[in-house]
C-alpha positions in Angstrom: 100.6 9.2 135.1 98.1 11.9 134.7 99.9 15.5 135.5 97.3 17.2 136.5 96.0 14.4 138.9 99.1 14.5 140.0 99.6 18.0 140.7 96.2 18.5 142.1 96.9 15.2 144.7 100.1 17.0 145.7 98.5 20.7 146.0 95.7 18.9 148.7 98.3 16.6 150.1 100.5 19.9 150.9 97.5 21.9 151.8 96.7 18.6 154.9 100.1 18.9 155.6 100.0 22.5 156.4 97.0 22.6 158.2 98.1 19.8 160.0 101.2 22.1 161.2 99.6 24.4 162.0 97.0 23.0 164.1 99.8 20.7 166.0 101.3 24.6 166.9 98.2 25.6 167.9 97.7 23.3 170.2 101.2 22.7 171.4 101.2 19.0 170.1 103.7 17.3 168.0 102.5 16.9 164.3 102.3 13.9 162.0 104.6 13.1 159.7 103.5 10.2 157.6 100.4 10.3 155.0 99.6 7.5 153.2 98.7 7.5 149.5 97.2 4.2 149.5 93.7 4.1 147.8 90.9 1.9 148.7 90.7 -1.5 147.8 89.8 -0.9 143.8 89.7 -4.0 141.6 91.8 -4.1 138.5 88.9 -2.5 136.4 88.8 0.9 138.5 92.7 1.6 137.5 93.5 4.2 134.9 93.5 2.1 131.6 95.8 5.4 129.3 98.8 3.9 128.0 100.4 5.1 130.2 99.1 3.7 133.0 98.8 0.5 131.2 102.5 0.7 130.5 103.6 1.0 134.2 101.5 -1.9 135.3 102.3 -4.3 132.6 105.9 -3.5 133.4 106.1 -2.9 137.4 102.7 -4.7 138.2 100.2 -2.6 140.3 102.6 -2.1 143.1 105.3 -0.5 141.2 102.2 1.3 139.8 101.3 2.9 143.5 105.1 3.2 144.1 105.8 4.8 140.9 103.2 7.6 141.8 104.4 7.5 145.5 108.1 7.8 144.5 107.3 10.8 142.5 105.4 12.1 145.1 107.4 11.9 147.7 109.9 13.6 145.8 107.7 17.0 145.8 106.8 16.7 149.3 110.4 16.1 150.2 111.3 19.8 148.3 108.9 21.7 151.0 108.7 19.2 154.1 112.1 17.1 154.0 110.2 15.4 157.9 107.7 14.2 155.9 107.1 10.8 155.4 104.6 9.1 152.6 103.3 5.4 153.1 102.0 3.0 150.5 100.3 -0.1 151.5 101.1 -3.4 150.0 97.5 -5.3 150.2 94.7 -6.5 147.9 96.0 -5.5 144.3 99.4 -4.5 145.8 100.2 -7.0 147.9 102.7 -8.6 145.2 105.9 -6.6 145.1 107.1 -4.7 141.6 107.9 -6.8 139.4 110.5 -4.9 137.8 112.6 -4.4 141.3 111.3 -1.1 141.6 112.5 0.1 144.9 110.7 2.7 146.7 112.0 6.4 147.4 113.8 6.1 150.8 110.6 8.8 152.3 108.1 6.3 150.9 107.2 3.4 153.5 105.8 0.2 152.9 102.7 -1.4 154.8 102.4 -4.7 154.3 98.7 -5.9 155.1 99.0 -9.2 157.3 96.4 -10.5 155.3 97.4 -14.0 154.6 98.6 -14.5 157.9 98.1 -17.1 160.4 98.3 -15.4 163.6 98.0 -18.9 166.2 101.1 -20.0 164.0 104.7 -19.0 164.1 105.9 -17.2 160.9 107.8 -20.4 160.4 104.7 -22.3 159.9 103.6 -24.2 156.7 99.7 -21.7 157.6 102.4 -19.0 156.8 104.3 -19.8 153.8 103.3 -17.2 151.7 103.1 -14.3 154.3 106.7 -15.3 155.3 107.1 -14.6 151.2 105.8 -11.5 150.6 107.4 -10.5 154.5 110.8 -11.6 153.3 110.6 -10.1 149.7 109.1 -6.4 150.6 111.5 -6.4 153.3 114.6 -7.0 151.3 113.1 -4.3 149.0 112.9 -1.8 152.2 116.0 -2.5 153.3 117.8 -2.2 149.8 115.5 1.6 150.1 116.6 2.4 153.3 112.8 3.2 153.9 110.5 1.5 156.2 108.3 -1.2 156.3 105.6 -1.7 158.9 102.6 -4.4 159.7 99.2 -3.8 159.0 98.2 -6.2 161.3 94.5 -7.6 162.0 92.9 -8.2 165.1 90.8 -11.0 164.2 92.4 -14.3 162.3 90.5 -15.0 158.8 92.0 -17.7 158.2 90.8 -20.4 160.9 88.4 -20.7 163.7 90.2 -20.7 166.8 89.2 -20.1 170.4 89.8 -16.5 170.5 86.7 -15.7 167.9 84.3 -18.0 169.6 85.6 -16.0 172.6 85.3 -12.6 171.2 81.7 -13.2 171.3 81.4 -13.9 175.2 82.9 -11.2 176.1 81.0 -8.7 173.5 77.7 -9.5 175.7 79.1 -7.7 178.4 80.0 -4.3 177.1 
């Protein structure tokens, strides 16, 4: 909620989006279009504790606190660079969608971080319950946005040992 961070996070983000351009010319390649926003994986205790701040998450919980700045955010960048797409990440601390129905600004994407996924299970699966939860809600909020939603999906399955790890450790003494 911070203006300043705010305005100095959208001066660099435009200033990465203009070099970007301008190297993609350059080079005769097409340029990106999507920047995510999405910080690292902070506990609860690294978030901005102003009123403010405080205010926003103990009404729209800590996703509606990323989307909040995102929405805004993608506003500005929409003014210069109306191609341009922002991403948020729902994972770790955001993983639970806003609990206010806080929708996200139809140039702000959603990632939702396969994280509690089963991957030798269908989605249908009992191992999958909750995933199939947060997949069915953040969806519903995506579509309701018209903006999109996309997988962060892992290569490796955390939640059980399965075949494929054991077998991910055969192969890796033959590279």
């Amino acid at each position: 909620s911070n203006e300043e961070f705010f305005n100095a996070y959208k001066e660099k983000l435009l200033a990465f989006i203009e070099e970007d351009i301008k190297f993609a010319k350059e080079e005769g390649i097409e340029f990106p279009f999507t920047y995510s926003l999405s910080p690292d994986d902070l506990s609860a205790a690294a978030f901005c504790q102003c009123e403010k701040c405080e205010a926003i998450i103990e009404k729209s919980g800590y996703s509606g606190y990323l989307m909040d700045f995102g929405n805004r955010m993608a506003r500005e960048i929409n003014k210069v660079y109306p191609f341009v797409r922002l991403e948020m990440i729902a994972y770790s601390n955001f993983i639970e969608p806003p609990k206010d129905g806080m929708l996200p600004d139809k140039n702000l994407d959603v990632e939702l971080a396969a994280v509690c996924s089963e991957i030798a299970s269908p989605i249908s699966s009992d191992m999958n319950r909750e995933y199939k939860r947060l997949l069915d809600a953040w969806s519903d909020i995506c579509k309701k946005a018209g903006c999109n939603l996309y997988i962060y999906d892992y290569m490796y399955n955390i939640r059980i040992n399965y075949p494929l790890q054991r077998n991910i450790k055969n192969v890796q003494k033959y590279l």
